[in-house]
N, CA, C and O of each residue as an XYZ file, in Angstrom:
740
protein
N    -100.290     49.313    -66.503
C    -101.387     48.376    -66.403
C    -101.604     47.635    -67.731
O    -101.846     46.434    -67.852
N    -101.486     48.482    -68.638
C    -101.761     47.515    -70.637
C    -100.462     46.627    -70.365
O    -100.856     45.511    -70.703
N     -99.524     46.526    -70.069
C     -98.312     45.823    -69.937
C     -98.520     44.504    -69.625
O     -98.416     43.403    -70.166
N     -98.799     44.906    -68.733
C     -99.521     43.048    -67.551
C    -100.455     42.827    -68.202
O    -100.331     41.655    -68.560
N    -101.704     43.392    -68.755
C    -102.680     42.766    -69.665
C    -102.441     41.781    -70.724
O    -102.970     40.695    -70.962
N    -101.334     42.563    -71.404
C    -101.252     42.154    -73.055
C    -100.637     40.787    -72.843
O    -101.091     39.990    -73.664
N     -99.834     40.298    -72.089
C     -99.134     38.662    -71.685
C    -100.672     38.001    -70.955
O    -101.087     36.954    -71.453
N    -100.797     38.098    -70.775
C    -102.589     37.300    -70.175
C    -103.660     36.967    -71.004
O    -104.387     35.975    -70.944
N    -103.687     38.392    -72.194
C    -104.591     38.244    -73.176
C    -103.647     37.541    -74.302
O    -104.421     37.106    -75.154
N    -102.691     37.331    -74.562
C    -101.953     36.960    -75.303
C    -101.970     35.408    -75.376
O    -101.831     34.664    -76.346
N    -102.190     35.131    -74.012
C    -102.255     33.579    -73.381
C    -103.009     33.011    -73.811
O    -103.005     32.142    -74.683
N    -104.367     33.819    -72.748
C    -105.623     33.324    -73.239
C    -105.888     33.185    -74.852
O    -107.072     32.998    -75.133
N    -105.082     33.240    -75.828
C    -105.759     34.046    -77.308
C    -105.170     32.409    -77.953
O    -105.660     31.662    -78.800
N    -103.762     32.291    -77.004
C    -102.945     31.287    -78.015
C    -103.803     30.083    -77.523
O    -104.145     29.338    -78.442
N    -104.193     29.753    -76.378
C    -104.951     29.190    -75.554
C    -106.207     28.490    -76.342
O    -106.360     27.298    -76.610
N    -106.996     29.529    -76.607
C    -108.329     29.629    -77.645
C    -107.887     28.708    -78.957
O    -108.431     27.635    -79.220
N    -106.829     29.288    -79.725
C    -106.566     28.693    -81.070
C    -106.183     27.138    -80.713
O    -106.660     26.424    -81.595
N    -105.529     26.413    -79.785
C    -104.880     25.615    -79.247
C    -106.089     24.286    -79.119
O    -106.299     23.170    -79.595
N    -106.677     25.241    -78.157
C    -108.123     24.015    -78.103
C    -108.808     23.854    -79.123
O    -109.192     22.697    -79.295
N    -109.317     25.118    -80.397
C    -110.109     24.757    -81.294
C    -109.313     23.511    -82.325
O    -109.797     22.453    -82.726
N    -107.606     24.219    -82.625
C    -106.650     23.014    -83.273
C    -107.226     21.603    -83.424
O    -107.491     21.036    -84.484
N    -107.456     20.878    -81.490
C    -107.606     20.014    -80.943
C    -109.072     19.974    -81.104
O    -109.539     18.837    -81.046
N    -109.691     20.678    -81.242
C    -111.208     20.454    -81.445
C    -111.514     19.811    -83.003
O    -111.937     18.677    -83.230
N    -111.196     20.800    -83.948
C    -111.343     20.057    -85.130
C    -110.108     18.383    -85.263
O    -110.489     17.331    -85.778
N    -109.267     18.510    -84.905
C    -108.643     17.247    -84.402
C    -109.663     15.696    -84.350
O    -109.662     14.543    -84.782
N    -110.461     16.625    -83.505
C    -111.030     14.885    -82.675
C    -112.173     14.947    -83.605
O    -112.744     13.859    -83.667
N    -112.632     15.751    -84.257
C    -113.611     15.752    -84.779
C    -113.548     15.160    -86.210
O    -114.600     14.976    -86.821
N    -112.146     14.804    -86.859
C    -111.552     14.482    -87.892
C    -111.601     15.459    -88.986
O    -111.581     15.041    -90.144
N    -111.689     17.273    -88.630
C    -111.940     17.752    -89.482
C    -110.295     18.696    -89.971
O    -109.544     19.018    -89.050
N    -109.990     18.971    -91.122
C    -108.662     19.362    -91.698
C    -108.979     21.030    -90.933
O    -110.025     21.654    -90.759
N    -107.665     21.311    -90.639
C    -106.702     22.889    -90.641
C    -106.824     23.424    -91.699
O    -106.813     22.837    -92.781
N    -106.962     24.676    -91.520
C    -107.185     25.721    -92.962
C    -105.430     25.442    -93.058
O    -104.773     25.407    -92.018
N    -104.694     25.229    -94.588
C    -103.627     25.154    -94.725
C    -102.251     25.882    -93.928
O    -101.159     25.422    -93.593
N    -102.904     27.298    -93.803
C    -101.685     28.431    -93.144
C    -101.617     27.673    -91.557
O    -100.492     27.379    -91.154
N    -103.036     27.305    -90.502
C    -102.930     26.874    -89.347
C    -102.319     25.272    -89.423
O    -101.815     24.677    -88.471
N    -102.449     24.888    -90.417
C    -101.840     23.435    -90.587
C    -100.328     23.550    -90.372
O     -99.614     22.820    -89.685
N     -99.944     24.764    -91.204
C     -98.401     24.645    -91.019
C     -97.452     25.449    -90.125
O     -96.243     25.605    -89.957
N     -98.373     25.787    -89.740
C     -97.874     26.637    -88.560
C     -97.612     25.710    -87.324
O     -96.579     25.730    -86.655
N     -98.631     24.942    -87.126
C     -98.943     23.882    -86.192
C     -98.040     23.005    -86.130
O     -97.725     22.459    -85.073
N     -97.291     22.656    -87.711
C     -96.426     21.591    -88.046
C     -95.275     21.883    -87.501
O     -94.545     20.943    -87.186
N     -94.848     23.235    -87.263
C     -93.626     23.567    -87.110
C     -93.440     23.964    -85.463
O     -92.332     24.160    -84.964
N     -94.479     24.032    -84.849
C     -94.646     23.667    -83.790
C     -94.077     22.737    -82.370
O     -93.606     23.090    -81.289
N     -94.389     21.379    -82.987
C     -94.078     20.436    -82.583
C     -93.399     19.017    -83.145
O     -93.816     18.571    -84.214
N     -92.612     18.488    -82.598
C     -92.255     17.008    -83.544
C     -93.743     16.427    -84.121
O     -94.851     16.841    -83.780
N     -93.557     15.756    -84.727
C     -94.522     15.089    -85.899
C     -94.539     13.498    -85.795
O     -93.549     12.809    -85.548
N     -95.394     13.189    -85.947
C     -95.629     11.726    -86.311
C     -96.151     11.647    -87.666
O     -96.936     12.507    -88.066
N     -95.744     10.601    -88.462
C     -96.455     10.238    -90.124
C     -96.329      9.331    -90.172
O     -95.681      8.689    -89.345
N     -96.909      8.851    -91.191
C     -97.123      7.475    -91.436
C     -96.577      7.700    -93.275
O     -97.044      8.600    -93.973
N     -95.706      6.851    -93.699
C     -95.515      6.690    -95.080
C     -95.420      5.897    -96.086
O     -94.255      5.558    -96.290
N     -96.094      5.511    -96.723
C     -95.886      3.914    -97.359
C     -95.704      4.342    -99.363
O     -96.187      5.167   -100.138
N     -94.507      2.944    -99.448
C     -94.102      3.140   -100.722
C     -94.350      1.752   -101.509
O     -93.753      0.675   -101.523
N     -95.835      2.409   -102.348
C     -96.481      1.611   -102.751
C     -95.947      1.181   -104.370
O     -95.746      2.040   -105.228
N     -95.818      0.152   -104.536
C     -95.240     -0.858   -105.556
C     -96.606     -1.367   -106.441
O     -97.620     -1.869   -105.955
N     -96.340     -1.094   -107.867
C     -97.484     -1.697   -108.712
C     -96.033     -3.326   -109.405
O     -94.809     -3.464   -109.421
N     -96.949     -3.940   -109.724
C     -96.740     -5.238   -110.015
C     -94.977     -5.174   -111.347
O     -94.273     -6.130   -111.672
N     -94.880     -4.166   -111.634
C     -93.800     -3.910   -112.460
C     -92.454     -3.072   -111.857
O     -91.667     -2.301   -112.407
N     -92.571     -3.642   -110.304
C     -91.732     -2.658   -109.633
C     -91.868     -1.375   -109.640
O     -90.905     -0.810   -109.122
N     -92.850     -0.544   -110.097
C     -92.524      1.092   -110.164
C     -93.143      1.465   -108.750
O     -94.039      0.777   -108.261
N     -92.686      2.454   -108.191
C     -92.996      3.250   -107.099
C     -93.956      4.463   -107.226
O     -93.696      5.354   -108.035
N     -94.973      4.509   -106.503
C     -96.285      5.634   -107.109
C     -95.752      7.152   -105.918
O     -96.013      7.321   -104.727
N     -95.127      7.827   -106.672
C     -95.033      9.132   -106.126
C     -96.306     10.376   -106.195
O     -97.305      9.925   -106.755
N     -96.437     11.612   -105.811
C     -97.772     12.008   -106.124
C     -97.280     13.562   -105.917
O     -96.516     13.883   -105.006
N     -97.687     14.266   -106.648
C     -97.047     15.756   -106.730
C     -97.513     16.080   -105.711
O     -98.052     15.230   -105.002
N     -97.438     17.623   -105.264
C     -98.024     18.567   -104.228
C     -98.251     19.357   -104.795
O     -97.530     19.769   -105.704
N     -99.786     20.052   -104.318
C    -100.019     21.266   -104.549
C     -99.564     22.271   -105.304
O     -98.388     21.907   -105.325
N     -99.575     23.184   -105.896
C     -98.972     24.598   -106.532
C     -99.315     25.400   -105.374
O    -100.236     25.021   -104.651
N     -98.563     26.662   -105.067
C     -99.063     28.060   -104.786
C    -100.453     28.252   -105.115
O    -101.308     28.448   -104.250
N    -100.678     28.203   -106.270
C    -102.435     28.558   -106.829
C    -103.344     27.632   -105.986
O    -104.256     28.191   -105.376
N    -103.219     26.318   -105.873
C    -104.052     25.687   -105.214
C    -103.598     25.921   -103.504
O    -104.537     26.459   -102.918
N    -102.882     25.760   -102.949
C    -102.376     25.923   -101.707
C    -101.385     27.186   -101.524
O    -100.232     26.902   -101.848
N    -101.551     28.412   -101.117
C    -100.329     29.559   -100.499
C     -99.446     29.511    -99.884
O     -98.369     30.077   -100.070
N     -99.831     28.661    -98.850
C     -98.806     28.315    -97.861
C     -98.374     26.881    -97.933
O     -98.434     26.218    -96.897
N     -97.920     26.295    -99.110
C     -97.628     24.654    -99.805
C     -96.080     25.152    -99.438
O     -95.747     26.217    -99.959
N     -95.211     24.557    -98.684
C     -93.921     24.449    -98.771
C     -92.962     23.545    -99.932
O     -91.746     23.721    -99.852
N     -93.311     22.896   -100.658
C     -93.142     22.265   -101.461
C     -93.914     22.074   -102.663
O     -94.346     21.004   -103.093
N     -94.069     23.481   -103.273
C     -95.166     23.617   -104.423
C     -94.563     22.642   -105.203
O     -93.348     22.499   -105.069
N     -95.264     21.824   -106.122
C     -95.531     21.090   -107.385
C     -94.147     19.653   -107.293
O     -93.650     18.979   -108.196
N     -93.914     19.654   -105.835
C     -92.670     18.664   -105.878
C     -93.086     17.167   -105.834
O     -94.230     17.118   -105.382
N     -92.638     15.990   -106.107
C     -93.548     14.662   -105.341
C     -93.069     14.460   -104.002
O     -92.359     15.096   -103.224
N     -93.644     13.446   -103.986
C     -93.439     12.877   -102.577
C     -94.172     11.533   -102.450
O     -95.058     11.231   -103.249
N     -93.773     10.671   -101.373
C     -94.365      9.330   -101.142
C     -95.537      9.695   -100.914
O     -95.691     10.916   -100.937
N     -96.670      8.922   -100.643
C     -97.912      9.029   -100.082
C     -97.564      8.938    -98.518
O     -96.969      8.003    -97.981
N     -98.123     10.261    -97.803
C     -98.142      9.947    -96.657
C     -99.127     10.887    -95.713
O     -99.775     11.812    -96.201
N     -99.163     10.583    -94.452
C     -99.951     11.678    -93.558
C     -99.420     11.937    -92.015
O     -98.686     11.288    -91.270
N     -99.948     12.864    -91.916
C     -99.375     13.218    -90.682
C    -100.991     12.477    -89.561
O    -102.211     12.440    -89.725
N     -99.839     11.933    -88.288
C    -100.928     11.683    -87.660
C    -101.804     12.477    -87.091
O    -101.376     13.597    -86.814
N    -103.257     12.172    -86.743
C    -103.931     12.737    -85.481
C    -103.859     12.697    -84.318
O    -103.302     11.703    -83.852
N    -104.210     13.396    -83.681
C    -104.377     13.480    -81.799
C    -105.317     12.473    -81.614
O    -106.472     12.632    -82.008
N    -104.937     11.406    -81.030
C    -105.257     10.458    -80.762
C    -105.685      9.039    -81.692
O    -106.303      7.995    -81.484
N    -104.979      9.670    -82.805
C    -105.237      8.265    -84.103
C    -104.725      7.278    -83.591
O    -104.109      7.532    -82.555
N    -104.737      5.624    -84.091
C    -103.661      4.835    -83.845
C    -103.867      4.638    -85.497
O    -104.682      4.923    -86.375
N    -102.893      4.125    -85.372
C    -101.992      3.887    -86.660
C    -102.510      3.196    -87.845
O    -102.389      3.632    -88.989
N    -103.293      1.719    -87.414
C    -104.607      1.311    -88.313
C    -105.216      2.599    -88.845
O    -104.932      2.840    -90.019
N    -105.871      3.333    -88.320
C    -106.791      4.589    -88.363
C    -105.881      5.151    -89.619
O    -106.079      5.148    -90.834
N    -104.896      5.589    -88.874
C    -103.906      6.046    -89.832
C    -103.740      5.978    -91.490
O    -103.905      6.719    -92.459
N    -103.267      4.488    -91.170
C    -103.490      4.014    -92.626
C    -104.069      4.075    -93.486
O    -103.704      4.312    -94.638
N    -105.903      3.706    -92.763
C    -107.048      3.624    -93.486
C    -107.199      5.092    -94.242
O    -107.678      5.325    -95.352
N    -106.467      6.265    -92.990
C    -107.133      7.385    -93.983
C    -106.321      7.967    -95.100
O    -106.654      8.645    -96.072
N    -104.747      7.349    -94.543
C    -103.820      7.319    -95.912
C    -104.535      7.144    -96.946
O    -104.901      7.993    -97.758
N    -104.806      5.701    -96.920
C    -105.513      4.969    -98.316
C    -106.218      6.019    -98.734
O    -105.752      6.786    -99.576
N    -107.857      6.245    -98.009
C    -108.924      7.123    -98.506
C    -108.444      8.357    -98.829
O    -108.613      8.787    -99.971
N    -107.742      9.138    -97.813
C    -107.194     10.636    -98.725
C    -106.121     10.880    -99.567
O    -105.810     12.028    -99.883
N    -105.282      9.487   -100.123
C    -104.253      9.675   -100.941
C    -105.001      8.263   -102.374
O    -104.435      7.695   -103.308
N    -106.371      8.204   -101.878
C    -106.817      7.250   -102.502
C    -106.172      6.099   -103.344
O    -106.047      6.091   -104.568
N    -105.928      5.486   -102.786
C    -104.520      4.438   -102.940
C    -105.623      3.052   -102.735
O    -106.624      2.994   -102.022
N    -105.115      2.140   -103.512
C    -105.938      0.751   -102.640
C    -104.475      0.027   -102.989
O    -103.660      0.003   -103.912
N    -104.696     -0.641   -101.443
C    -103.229     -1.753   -101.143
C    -103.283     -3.007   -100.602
O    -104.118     -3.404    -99.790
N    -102.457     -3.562   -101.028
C    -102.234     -5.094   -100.061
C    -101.011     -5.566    -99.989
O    -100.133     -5.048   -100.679
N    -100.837     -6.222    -99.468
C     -99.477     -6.705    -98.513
C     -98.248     -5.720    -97.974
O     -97.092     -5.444    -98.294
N     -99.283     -5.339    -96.891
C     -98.177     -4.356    -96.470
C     -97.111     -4.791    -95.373
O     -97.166     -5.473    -94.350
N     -96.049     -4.046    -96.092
C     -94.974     -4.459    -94.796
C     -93.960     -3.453    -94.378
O     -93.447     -2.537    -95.022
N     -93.780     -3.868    -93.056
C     -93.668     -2.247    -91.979
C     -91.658     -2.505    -92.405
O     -91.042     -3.542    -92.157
N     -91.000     -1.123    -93.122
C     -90.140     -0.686    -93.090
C     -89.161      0.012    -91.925
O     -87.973      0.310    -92.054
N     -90.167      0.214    -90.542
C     -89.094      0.307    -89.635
C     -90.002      1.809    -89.364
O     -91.030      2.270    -89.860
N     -88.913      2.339    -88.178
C     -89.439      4.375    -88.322
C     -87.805      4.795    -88.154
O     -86.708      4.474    -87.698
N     -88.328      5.456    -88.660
C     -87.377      6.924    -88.950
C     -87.740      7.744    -88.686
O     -88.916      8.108    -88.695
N     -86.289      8.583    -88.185
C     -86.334     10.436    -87.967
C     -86.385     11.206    -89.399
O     -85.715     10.578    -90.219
N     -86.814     12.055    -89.798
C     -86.366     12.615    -90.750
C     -87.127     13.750    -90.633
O     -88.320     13.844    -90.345
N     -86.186     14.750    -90.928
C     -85.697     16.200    -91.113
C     -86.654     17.310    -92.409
O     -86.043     17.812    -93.352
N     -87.958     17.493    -92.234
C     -88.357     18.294    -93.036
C     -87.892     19.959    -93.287
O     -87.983     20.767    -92.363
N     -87.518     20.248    -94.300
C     -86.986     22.001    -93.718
C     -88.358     22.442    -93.760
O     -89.181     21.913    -94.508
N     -88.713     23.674    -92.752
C     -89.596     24.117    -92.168
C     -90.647     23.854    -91.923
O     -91.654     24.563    -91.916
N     -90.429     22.181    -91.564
C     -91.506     21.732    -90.848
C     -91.136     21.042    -89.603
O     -91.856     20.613    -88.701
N     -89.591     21.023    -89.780
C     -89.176     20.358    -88.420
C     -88.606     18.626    -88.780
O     -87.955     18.228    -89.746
N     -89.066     17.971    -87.767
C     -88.679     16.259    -87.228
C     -89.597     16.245    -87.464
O     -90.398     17.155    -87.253
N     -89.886     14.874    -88.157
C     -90.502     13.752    -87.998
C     -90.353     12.290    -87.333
O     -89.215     11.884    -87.101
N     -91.403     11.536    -87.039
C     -90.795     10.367    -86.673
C     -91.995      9.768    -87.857
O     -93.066     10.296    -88.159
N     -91.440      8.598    -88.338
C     -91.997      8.612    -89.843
C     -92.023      6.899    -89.070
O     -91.161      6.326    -88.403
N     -93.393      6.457    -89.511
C     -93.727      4.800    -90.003
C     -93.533      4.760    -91.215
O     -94.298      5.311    -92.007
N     -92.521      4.128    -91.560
C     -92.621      4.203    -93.158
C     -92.676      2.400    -93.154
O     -91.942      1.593    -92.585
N     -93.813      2.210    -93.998
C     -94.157      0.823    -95.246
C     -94.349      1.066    -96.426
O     -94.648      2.144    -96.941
N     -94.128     -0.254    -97.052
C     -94.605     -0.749    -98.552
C     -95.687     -1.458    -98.737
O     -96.293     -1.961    -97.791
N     -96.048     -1.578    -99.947
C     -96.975     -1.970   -100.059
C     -97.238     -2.509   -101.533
O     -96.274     -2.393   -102.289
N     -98.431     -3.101   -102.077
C     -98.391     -3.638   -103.160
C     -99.408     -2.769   -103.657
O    -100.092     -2.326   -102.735
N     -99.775     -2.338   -104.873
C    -100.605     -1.541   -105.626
C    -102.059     -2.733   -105.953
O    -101.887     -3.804   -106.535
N    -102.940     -2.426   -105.624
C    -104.147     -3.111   -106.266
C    -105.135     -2.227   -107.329
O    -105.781     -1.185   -107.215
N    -104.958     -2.981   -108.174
C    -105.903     -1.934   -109.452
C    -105.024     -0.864   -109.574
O    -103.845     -0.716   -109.249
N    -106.070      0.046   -110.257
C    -105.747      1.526   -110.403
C    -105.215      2.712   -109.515
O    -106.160      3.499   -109.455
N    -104.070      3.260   -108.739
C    -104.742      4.368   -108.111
C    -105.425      5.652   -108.278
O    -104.957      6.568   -108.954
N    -106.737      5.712   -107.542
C    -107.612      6.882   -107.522
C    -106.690      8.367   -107.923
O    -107.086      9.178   -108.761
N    -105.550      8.494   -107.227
C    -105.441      9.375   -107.315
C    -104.588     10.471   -108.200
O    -103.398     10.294   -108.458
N    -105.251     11.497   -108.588
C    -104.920     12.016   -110.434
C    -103.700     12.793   -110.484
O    -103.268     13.317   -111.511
N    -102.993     12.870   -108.995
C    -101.557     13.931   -109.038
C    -100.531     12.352   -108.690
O     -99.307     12.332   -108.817
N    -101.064     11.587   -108.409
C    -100.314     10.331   -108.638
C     -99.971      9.690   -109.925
O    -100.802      9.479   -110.809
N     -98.240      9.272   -110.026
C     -97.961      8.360   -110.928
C     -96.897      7.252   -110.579
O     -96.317      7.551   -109.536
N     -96.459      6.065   -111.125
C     -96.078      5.240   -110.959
C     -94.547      5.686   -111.544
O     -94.474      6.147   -112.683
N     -93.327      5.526   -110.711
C     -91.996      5.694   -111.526
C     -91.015      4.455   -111.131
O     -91.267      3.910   -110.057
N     -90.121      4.048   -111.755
C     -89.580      3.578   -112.106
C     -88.223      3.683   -110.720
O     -87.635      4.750   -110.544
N     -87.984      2.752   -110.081
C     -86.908      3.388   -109.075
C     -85.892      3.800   -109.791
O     -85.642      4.894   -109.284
N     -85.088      3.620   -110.704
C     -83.744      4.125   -111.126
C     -84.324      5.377   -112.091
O     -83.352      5.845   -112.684
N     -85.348      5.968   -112.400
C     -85.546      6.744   -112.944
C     -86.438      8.058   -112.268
O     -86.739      9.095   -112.859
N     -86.770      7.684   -110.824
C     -87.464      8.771   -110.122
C     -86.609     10.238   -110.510
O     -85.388     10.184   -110.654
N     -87.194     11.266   -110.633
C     -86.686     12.845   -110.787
C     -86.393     13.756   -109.791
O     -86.868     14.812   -109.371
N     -85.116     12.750   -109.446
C     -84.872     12.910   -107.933
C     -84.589     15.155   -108.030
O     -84.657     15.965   -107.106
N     -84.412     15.297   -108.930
C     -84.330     17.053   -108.164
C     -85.892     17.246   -108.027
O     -86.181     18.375   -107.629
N     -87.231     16.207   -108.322
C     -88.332     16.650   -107.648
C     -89.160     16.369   -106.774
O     -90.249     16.844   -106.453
N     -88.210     15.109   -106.221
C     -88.759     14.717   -105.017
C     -87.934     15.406   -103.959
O     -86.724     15.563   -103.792
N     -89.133     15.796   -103.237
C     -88.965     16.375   -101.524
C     -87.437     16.255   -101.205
O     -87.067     15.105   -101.440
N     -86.609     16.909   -100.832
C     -85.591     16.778   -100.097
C     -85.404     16.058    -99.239
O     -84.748     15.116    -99.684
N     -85.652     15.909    -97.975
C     -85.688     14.710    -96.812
C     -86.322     13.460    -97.240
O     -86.252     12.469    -96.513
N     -86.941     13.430    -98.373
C     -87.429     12.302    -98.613
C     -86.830     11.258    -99.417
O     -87.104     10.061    -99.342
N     -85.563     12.081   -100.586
C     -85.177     12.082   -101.474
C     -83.603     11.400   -100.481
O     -83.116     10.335   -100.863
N     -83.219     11.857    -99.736
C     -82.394     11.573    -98.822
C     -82.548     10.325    -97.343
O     -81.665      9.587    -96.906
N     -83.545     10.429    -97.012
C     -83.633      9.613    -96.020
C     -84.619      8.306    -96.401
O     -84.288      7.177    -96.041
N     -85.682      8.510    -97.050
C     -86.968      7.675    -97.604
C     -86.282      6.509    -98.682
O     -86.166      5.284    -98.633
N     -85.816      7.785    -99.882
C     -85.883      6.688   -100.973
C     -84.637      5.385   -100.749
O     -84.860      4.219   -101.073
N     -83.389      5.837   -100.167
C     -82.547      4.772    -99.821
C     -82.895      3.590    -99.255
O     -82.548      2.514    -99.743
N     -83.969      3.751    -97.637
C     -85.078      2.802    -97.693
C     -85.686      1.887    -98.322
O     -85.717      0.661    -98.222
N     -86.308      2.855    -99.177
C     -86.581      2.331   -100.170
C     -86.149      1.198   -101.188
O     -86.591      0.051   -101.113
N     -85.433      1.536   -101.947
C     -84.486      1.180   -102.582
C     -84.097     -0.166   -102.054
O     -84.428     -1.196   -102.642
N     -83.292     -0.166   -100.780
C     -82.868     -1.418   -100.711
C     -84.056     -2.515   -100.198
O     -83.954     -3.727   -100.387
N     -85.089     -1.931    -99.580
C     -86.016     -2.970    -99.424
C     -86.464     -4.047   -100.631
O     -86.689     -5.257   -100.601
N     -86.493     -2.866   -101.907
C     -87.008     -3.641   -103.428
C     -86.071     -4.010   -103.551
O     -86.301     -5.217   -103.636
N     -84.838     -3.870   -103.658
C     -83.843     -5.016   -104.350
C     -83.493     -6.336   -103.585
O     -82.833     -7.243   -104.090
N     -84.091     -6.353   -102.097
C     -83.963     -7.455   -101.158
C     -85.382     -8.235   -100.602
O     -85.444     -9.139    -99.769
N     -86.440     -7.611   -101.309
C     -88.020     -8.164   -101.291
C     -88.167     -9.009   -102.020
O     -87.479     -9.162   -103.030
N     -89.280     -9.884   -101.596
C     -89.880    -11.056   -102.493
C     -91.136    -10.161   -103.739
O     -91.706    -10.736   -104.666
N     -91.284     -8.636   -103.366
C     -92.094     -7.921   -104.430
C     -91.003     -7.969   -105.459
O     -91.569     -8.097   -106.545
N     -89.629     -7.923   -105.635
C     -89.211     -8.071   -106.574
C     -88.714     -9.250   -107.024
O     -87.818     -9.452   -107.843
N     -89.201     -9.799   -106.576
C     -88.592    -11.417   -107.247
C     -89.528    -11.614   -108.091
O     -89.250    -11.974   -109.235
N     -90.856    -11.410   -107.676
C     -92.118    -11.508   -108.544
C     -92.577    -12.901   -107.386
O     -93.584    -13.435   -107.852
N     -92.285    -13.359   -106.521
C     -92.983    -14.222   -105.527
C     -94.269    -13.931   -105.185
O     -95.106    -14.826   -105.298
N     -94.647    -12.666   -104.720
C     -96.018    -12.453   -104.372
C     -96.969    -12.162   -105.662
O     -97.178    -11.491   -106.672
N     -97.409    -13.311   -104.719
C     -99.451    -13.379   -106.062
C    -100.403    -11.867   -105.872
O    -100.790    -11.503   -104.761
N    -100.677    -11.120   -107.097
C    -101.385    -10.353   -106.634
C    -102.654    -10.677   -105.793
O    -103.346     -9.763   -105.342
């Protein structure tokens, strides 16, 4: 009889965590980090990624977390583009906007780079919006810095990103009017 129970209660349990997931979801509120990544590995992914350009060509990468600040950080202290994973039921404007506000970034002239698959290790697929963008002012944010494309530290950027992103990258600026110097801030 515990036999047949334990697959029912087991259900119901994953069931419970599943809806609350989706509850804080709609509610716009963040996953304690460990349920964040658990979740991630879950299912394919949607993100949104944009590679924001200050007026001297440099590209603003932004570290991650340590262990000390995050436990379950798969990529302690590495950079990475600015990006986010979507919400249950975001659209993509939405998206953006909260890029900006939680990677505190301010931008203009953005332009859509296409999507891509790309391959996080242990987080799975992504299907990635990746854009650029132009840097306005300062960015807010203090694990952010501006590098240099031929000089990024590529053994510390993200792996899949470092591989699939920056090539992207790359050739967009050497074939953009951001690098000609055409666009007026």
């Amino acid at each position: 009889m515990k036999e047949k129970r334990r697959p029912r209660e087991k259900r119901e349990l994953i069931l419970r965590v599943l809806r609350e997931i989706e509850h804080l979801q709609k509610k716009g509120r963040r996953l304690p980090p460990d349920v964040f990544e658990a979740h991630l590995e879950s299912k394919k992914n949607l993100s949104t990624i944009v590679a924001v350009f200050n007026a001297r060509g440099r590209v603003f990468l932004i570290k991650r977390p340590g262990f000390k600040e995050n436990p379950s950080e798969l990529y302690p202290n590495q950079l990475h583009f600015p990006g986010v994973t979507h919400m249950k039921d975001e659209r993509l404007r939405d998206t953006l906007r909260r890029l900006a506000r939680e990677e505190g970034l301010r931008l203009t002239r953005l332009m859509n780079l296409g999507i891509h698959e790309v391959y996080y290790r242990g987080r799975g697929l992504y299907v990635v919006y990746l854009f650029a963008a132009r840097a306005r002012g300062r960015q807010a944010n203090p694990r952010g810095k501006f590098f240099d494309l031929a000089k990024i530290p590529r053994a510390k950027l993200i792996v899949a990103e470092r591989k699939e992103i920056l090539p992207v990258v790359k050739k967009f600026w050497n074939a953009s009017v951001f690098a000609s110097g055409r666009v007026r801030r």
